[in-house]
C-alpha positions, -999 to +999 in steps of 0.1 A: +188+385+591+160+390+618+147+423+626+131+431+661+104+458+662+083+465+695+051+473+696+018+479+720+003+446+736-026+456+737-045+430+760-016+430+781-017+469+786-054+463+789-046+436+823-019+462+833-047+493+837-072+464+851-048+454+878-036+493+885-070+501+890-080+478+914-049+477+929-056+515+939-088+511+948-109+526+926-137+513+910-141+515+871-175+543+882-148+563+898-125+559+870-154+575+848-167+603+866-125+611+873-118+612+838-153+628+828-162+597+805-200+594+793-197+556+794-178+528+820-182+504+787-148+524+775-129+518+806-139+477+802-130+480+764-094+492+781-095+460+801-104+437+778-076+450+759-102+460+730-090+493+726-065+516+740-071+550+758-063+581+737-028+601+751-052+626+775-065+593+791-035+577+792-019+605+809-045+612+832-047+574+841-009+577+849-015+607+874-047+590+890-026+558+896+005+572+901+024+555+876+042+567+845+027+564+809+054+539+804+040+516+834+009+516+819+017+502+785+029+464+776+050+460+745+054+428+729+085+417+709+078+406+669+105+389+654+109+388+617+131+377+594+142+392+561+132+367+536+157+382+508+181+378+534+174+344+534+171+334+499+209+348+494+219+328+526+203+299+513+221+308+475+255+315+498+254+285+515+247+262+478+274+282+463+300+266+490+282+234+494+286+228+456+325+240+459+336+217+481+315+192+467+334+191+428 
């Protein structure tokens, strides 16, 4: 049986805040002095999608660019499949193979 579980994209969310930004016209130095951030390398780090922005940042981010939280973030889809699951589909499937077989 597969299981679907969501989680952050990271580099996606990171092209999503890249494109928002610009998009709004502000430059990453405005984003900076904005959110009261000693260094532009952690808005880039953002971008590259190399690490996220804490909740505060993410929520003042959202307000600056007029977008909810949700907007913000990408989520990928990871797909898994239950390998027990599969060993007794595999055993299932023998079992009738063999049965109809003899």
């Amino acid at each position: 049986m597969a299981t679907i579980t969501t989680c952050i994209d990271q580099v996606a969310t990171g092209e999503n805040i890249k494109n928002m930004i610009k998009q709004s016209g502000y430059t990453v130095k405005d984003i900076q002095n904005l959110l009261g951030l000693t260094y532009p390398q952690t808005i880039y780090k953002w971008q590259n999608g190399e690490s996220l922005p804490d909740y505060e940042n993410l929520f003042a981010l959202s307000k600056l660019l007029n977008v909810s939280i949700e907007g913000l973030i990408q989520h990928k889809f990871i797909v898994s499949e239950d390998k027990k699951q599969i060993q007794q589909d595999e055993k299932d499937r023998m079992y009738l193979v063999n049965r109809h077989v003899a």
